[in-house]
C-alpha positions, 0 to 999 in steps of 0.5 A, spaced: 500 500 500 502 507 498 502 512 504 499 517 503 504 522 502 506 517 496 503 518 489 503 512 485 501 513 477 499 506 473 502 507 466 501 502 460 508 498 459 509 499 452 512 492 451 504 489 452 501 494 448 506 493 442 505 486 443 498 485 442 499 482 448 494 486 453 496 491 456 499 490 463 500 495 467 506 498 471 505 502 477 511 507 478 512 511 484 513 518 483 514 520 490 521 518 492 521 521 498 518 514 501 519 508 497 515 502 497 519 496 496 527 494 498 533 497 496 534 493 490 528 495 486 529 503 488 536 501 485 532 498 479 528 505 479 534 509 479 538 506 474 531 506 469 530 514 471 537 516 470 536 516 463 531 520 463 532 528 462 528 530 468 526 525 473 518 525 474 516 529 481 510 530 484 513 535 491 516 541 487 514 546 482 517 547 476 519 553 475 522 556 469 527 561 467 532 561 472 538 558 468 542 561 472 539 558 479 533 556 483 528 562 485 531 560 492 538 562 490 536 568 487 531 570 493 537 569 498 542 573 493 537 578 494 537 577 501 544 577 501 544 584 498 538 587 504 543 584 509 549 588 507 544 594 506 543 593 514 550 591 516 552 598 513 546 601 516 548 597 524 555 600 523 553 607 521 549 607 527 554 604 532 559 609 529 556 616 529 555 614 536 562 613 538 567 614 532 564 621 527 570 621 523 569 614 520 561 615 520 563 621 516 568 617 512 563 611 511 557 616 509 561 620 503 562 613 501 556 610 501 554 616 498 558 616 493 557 608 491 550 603 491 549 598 496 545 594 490 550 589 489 553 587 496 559 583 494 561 590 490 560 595 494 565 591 500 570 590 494 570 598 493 570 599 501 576 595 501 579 598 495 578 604 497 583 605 503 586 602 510 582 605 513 576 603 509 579 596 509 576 597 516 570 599 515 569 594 510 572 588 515 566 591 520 560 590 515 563 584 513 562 581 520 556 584 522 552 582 516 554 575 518 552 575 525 547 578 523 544 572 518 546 567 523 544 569 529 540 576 529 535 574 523 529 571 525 528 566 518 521 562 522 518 570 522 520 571 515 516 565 512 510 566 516 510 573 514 511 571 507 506 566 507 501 570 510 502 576 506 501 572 499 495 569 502 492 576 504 495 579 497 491 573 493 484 574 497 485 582 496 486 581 489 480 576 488 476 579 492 476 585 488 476 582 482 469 579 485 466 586 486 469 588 480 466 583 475 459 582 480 458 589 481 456 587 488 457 592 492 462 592 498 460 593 505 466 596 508 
């Protein structure tokens, strides 16, 4: 018996059909999380899947145009960029209260330079001079702890899905009252 997180497909074996021998039917686990059988038909099943281009999958979407990576590699790029914008934002704050000519020296540079791309604008920080490596070096250390200790990632997936789910219901609901000519009560 399949468990129910397991997807089970009964395909028709192409040897019966062209046989004319009847159709007998093969079913193929495509869940491959939980496999059903020993290790010597998920041995099987691998080998008979390698040689296909994508193998079939029943948990993940597929989601086209990122050659480059997955969305979630280009989520965490992003994420990598707003977390150096935070790290320098951490390190002006500390400096303004403690140290005005760094703050002033790291304001005229990032002024002067994007925080869009995290990974250039440290590389020109560092460039830039001795006392800038410095600077650059304390960004550095602040964007880490900050991403390993700091972040709260469980709040960041909770938030997210609530606000896709509030967009999508706000979106059709007003698409309902736009098509339906109901009057809203709010």
């Amino acid at each position: 018996m399949a468990s129910p997180r397991c997807a089970a497909v009964a395909l028709l074996h192409p040897a019966g059909v062209a046989a004319g021998g009847g159709a007998r039917r093969r079913v193929l686990l495509l869940d491959q999380e939980r496999p059903l059988w020993g290790t010597e038909v998920r041995r099987r099943r691998r080998r008979r899947f390698s040689s296909l281009e994508t193998p079939p999958r029943c948990s993940k979407m597929y989601v086209p145009g990122f050659g480059e990576g997955s969305p979630e590699k280009k989520a965490a790029r992003n994420l990598q960029h707003f977390f150096n914008y935070i790290a320098v934002r951490v390190v002006l704050t500390q400096l303004e209260s403690y140290n005005r000519e760094a703050y002033g020296e790291l304001m005229d540079f990032v002024n002067r330079n994007s925080l869009n791309d995290a990974d250039t604008f440290c590389k020109k920080l560092i460039r830039e001079s001795p006392r800038h490596k410095q600077l650059a070096m304390r960004i550095l250390e602040v964007r880490s702890a900050y991403v390993k200790h700091d972040f709260e990632w469980d709040n960041l997936k909770r938030l997210s899905f609530k606000m896709v789910d509030e967009a999508n219901t706000k979106l059709m609901r007003d698409y309902v009252l736009e098509t339906s000519h109901i009057e809203d009560d709010n």
